[in-house]
N, C-alpha and C positions, 0 to 999 in steps of 0.2 A: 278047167277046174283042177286035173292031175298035173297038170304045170304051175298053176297056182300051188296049191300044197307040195308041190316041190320044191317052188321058191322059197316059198315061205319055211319049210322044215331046214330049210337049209343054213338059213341064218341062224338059227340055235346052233346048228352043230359047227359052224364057224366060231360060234361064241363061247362055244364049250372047247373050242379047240386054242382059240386063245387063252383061255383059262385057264387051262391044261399045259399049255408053254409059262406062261405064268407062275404056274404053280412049283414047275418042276426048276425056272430059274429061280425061284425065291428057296428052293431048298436048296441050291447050287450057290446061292449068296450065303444061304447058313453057314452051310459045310464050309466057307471059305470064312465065313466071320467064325466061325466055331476054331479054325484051323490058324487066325488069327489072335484068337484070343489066350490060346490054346500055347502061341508063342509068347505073347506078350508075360503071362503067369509063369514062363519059364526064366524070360530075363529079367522077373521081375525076383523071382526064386534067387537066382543066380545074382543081384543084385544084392541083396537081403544076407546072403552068404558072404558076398564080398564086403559089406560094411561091419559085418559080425568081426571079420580075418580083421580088418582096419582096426576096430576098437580094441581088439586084444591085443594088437603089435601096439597102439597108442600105449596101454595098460602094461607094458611090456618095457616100453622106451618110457614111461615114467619109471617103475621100477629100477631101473639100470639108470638114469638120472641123477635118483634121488642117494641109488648106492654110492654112485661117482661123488656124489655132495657131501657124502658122509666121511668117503676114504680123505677128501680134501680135508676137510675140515680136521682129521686124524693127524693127518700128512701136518698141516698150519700147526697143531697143538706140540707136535714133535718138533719142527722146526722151531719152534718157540724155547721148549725144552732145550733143545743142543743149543739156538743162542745165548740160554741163560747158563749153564753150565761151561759155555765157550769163555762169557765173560769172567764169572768164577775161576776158571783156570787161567784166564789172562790177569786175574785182578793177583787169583796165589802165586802165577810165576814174579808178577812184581814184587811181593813181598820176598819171594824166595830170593830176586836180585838181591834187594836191600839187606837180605839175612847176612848171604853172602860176600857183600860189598864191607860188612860190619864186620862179621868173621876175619874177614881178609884185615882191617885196618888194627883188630885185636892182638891176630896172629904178627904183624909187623911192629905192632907194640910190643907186644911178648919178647920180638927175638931182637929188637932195640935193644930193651932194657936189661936182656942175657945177657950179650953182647958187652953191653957198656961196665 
């Protein structure tokens, strides 16, 4: 009978002793899912920071885009300018030929007509 109720006690405390292993790796799987997760919110932190840096360098290189588009466009209206005043001066030096071309034919009249 005392070997009976030995056996028999004994199996509980087997069962209580795998439960007991049990228990303590399922806190040992926490700590490692806790210690897991624990990183993932970090690269996910670190992730969230680096898309922040990305959107304001985008915000940044539009900015500086939009200025370079500007300066061209300034650049284009000036060049425009000095063509058109290029022409003007090429269109006044031709008159000034012909002024001169007339002056000159005047002047040889003038000094014919002295002359003669």
């Amino acid at each position: 009978m005392i070997t009976t109720l030995q056996a028999s006690s004994q199996q509980p405390v087997e069962l209580m002793q795998r439960s007991r292993d049990q228990a303590e790796s399922s806190v040992r799987h926490a700590g490692e899912a806790e210690q897991s997760l624990l990183g993932i919110n970090s690269q996910v932190a670190e992730i969230s920071e680096m898309s922040a840096r990305i959107a304001a360098a985008m915000e940044q290189q539009s900015a500086v885009s939009e200025e370079i588009n500007q300066r061209i466009v300034s650049i284009r209206g000036r060049s425009d300018q000095h063509l058109e005043i290029g022409r003007q001066s090429q269109h006044s030096a031709s008159n000034m030929a012909l002024l001169a071309d007339r002056m000159q034919q005047l002047v040889k009249q003038f000094w014919s007509v002295r002359r003669a």
